[in-house]
BADO-392431 format. One line per field, with one value per atom (N, C-alpha, C, O): residue number from 0; residue in one letter; z, x, y. Coordinates in steps of 0.2 Angstrom, whole numbers, padded with zeros to 4 digits, always signed. Layout:
REM residues N
i: (NUM|...)
aa: (A|...)
w: (Z|...)
u: (X|...)
v: (Y|...)
***
This chain:
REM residues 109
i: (0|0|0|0|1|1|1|1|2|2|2|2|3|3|3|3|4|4|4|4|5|5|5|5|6|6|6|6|7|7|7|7|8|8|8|8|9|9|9|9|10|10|10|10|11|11|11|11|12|12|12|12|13|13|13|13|14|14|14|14|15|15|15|15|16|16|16|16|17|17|17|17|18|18|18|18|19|19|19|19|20|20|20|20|21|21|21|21|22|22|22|22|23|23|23|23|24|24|24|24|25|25|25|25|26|26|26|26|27|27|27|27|28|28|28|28|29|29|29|29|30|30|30|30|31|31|31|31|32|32|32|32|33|33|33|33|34|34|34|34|35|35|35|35|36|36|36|36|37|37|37|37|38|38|38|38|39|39|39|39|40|40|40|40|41|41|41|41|42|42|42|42|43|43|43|43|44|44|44|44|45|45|45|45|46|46|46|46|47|47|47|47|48|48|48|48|49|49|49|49|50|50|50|50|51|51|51|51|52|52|52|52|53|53|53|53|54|54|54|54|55|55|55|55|56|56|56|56|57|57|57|57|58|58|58|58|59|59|59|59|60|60|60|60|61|61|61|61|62|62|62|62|63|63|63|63|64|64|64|64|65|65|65|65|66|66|66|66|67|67|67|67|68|68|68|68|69|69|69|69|70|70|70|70|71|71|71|71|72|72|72|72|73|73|73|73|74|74|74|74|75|75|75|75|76|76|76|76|77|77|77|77|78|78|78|78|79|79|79|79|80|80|80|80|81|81|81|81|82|82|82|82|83|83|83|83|84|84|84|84|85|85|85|85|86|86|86|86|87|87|87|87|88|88|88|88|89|89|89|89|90|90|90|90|91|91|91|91|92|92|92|92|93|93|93|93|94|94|94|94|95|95|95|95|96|96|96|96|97|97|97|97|98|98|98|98|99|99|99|99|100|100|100|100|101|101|101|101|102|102|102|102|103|103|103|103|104|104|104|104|105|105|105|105|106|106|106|106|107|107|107|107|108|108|108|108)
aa: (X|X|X|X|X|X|X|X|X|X|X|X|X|X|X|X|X|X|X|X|X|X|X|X|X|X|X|X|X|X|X|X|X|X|X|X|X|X|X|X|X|X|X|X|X|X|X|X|X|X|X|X|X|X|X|X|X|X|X|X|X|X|X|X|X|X|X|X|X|X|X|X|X|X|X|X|X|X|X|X|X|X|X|X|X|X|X|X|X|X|X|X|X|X|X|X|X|X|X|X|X|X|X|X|X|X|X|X|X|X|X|X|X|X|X|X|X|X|X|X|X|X|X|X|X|X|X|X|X|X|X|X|X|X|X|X|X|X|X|X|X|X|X|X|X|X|X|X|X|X|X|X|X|X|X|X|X|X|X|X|X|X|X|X|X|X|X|X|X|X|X|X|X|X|X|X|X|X|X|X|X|X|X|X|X|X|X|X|X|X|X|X|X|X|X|X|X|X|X|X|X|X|X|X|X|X|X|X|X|X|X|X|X|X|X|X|X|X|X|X|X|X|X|X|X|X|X|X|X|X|X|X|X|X|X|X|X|X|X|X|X|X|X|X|X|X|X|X|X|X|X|X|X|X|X|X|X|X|X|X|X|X|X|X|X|X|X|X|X|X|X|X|X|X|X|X|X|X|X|X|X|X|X|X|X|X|X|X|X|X|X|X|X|X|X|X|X|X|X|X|X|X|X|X|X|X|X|X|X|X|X|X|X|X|X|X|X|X|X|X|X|X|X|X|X|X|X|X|X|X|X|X|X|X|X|X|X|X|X|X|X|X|X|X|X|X|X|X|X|X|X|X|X|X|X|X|X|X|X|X|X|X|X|X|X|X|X|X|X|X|X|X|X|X|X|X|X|X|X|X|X|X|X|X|X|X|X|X|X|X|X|X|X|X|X|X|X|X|X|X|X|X|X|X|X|X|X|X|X|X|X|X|X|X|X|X|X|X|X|X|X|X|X|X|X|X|X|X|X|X|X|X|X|X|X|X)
w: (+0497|+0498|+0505|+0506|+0508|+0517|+0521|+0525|+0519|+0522|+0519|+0523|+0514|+0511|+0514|+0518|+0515|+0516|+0524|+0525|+0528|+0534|+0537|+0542|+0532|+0533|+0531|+0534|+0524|+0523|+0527|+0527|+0532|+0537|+0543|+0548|+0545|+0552|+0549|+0551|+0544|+0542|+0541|+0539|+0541|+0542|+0534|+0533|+0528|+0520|+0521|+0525|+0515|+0513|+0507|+0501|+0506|+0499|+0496|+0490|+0500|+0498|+0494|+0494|+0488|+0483|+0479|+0477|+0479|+0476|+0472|+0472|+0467|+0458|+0456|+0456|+0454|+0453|+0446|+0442|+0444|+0438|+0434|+0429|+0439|+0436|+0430|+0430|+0424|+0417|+0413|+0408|+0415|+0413|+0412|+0409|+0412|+0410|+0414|+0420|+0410|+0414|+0418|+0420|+0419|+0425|+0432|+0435|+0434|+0442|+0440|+0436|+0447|+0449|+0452|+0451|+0455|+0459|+0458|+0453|+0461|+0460|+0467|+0469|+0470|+0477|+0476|+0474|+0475|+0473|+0482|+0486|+0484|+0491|+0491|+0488|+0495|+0494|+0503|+0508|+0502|+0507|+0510|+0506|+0514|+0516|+0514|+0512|+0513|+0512|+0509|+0510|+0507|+0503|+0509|+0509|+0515|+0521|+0521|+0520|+0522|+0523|+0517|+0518|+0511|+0507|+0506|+0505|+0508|+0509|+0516|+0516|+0521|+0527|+0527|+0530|+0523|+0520|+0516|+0520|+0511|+0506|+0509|+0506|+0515|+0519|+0525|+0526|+0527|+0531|+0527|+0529|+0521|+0516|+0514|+0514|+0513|+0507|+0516|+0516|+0522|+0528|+0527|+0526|+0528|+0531|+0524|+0525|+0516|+0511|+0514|+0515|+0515|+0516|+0522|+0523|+0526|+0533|+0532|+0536|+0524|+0524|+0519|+0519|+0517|+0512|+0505|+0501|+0505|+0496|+0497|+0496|+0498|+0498|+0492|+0491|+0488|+0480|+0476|+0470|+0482|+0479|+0474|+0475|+0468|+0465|+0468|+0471|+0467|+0468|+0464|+0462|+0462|+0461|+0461|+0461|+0462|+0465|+0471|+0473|+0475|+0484|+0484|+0488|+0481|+0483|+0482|+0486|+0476|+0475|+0481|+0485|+0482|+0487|+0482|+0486|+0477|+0476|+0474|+0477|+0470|+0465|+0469|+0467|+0473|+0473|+0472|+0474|+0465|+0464|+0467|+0469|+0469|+0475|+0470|+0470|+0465|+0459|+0465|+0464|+0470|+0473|+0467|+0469|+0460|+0458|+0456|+0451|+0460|+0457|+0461|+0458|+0465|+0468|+0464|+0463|+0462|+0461|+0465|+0465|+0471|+0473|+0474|+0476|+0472|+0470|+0476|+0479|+0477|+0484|+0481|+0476|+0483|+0478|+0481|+0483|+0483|+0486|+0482|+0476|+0486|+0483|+0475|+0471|+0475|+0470|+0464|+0459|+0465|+0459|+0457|+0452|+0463|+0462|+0458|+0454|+0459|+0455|+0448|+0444|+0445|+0439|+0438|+0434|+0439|+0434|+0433|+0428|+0437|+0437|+0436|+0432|+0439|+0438|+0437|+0435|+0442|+0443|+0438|+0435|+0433|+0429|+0425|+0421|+0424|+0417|+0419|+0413|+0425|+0427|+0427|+0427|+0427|+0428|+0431|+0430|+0438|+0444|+0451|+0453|+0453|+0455|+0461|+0464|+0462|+0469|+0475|+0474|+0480|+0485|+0486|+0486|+0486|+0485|+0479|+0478|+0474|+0467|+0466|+0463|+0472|+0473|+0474|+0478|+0472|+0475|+0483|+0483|+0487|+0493|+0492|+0487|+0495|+0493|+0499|+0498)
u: (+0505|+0503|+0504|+0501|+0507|+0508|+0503|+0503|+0496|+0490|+0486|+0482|+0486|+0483|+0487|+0483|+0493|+0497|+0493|+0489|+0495|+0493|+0484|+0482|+0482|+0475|+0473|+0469|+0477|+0476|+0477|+0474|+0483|+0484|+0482|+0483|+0479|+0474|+0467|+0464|+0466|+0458|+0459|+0455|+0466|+0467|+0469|+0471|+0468|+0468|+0473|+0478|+0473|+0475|+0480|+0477|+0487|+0490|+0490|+0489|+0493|+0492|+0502|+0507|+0497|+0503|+0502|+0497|+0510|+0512|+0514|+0518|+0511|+0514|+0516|+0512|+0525|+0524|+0522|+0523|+0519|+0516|+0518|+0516|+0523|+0527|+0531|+0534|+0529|+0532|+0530|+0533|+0521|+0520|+0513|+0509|+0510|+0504|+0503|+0505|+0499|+0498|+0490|+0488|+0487|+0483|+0484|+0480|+0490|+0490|+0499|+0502|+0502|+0508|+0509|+0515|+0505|+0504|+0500|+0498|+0498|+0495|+0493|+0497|+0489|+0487|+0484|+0478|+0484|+0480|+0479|+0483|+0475|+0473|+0464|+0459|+0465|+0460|+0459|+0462|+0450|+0446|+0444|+0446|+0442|+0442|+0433|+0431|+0429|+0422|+0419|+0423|+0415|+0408|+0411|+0414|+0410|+0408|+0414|+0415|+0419|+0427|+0430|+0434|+0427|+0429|+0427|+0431|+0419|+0417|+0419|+0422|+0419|+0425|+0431|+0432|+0435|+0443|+0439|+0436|+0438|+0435|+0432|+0434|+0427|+0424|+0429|+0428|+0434|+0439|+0444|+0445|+0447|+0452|+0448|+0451|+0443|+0439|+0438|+0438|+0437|+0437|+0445|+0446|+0449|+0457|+0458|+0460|+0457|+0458|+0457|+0460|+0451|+0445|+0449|+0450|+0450|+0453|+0462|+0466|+0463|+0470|+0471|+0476|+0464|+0464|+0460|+0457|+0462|+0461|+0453|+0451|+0448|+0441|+0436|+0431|+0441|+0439|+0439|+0437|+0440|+0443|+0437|+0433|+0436|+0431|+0430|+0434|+0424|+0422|+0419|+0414|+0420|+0416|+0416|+0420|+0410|+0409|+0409|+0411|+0405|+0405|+0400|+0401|+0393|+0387|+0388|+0385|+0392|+0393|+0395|+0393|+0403|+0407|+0412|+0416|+0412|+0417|+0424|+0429|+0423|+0430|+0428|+0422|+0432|+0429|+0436|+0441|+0435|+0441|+0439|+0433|+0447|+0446|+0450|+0456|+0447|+0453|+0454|+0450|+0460|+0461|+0470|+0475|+0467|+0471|+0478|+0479|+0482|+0488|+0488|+0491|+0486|+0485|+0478|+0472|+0479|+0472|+0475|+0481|+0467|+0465|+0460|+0454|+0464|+0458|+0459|+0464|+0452|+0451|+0447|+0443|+0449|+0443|+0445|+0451|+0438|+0439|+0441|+0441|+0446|+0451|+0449|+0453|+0443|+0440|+0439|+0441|+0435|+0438|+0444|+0445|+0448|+0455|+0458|+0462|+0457|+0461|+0460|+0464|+0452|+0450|+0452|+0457|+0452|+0453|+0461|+0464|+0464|+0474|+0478|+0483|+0474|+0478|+0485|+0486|+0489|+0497|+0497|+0500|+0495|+0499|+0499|+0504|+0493|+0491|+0498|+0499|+0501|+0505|+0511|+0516|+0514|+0519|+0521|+0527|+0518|+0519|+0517|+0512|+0524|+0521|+0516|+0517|+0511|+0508|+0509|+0511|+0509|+0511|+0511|+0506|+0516|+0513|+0517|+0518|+0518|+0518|+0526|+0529|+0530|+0538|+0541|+0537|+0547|+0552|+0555|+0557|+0555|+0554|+0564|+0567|+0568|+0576|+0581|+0586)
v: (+0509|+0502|+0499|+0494|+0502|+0501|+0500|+0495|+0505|+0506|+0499|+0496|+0497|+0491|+0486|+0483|+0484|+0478|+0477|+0472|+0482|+0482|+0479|+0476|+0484|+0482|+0475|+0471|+0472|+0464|+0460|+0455|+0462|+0456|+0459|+0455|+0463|+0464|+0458|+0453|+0462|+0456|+0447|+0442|+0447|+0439|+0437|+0432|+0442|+0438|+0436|+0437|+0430|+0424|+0424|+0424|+0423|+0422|+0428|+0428|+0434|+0440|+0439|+0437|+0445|+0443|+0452|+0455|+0454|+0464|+0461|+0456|+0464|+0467|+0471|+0476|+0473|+0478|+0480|+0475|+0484|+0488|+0494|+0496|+0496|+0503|+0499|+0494|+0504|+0502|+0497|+0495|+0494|+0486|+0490|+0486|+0495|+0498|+0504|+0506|+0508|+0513|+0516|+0522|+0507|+0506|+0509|+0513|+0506|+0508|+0506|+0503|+0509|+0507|+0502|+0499|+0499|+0493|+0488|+0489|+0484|+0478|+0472|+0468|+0474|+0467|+0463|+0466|+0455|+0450|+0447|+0447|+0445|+0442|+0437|+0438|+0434|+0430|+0431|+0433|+0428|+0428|+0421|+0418|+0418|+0410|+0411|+0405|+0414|+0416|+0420|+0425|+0421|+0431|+0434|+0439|+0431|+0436|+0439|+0445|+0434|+0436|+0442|+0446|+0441|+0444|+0452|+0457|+0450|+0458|+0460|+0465|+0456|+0461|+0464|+0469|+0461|+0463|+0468|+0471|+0470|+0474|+0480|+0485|+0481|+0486|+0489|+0495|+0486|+0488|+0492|+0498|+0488|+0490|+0499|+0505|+0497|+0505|+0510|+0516|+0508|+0512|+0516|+0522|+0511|+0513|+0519|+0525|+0515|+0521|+0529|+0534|+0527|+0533|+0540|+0546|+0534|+0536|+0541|+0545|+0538|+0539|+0546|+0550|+0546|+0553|+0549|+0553|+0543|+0540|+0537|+0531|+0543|+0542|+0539|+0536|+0541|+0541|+0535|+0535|+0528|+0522|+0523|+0528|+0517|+0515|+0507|+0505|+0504|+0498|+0496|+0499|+0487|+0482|+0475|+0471|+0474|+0467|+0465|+0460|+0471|+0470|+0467|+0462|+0467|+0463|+0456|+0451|+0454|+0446|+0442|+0438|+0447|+0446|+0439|+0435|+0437|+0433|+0436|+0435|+0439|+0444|+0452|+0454|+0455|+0464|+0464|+0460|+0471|+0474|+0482|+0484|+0486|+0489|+0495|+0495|+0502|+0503|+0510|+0515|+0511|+0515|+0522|+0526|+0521|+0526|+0521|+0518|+0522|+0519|+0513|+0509|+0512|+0505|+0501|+0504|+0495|+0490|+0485|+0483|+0482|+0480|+0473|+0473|+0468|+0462|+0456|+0454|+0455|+0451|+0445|+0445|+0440|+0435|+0429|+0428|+0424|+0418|+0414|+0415|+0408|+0405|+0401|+0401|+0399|+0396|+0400|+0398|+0407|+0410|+0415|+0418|+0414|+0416|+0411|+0413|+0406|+0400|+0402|+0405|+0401|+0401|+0406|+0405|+0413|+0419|+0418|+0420|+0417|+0417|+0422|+0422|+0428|+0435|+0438|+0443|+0431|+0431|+0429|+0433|+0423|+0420|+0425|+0427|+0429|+0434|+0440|+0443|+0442|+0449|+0443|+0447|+0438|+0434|+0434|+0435|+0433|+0433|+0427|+0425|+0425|+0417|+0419|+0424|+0413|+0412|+0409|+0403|+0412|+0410|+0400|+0397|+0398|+0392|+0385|+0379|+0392|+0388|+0388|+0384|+0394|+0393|+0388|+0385|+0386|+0379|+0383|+0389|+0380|+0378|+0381|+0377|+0386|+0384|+0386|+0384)
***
């Protein structure tokens, strides 16, 4: 997850938020929800991220949703990877579905 964290904040994403998933399904171990300011933005974080995989050994990722560029999930094995512009990050509410707060929704303490 090092190689993903690091590459979300070289490309600038937005509200990035780890899940963890160990013991809550047997999808992936983990879980990164991160948002793009734009398509462009989105697909840039998404094409860097699947480089750096690629670059790490985990060439295998699967992909979808790079041509829309609103929602790309990034399914790199035990890692899942969703990038999604803020507006449709809102409407789908992935944290809320993993019961996990968003950056934002914390009391301040």
């Amino acid at each position: 997850m090092g190689i993903a964290r690091r590459c979300l904040e070289d490309m600038k994403a937005e509200d990035t938020v780890e899940i963890d998933l160990a013991g809550k399904t047997s999808i992936a171990d983990a879980m990164i929800i991160t948002s793009g300011r734009s398509h462009r933005h989105v697909g840039s974080i998404a094409d860097k991220l699947l480089q750096e995989l690629k670059a790490a050994g985990h060439g295998n990722a699967r992909v979808e949703g790079l041509p829309a560029c609103d929602w790309v999930l990034i399914d790199a094995g035990d890692l899942l990877v969703h990038i999604f512009r803020p507006e449709v990050r809102h409407f789908y509410n992935l944290e809320k579905m993993w019961g996990a707060d968003r950056p934002g929704d914390r009391l301040a303490g």
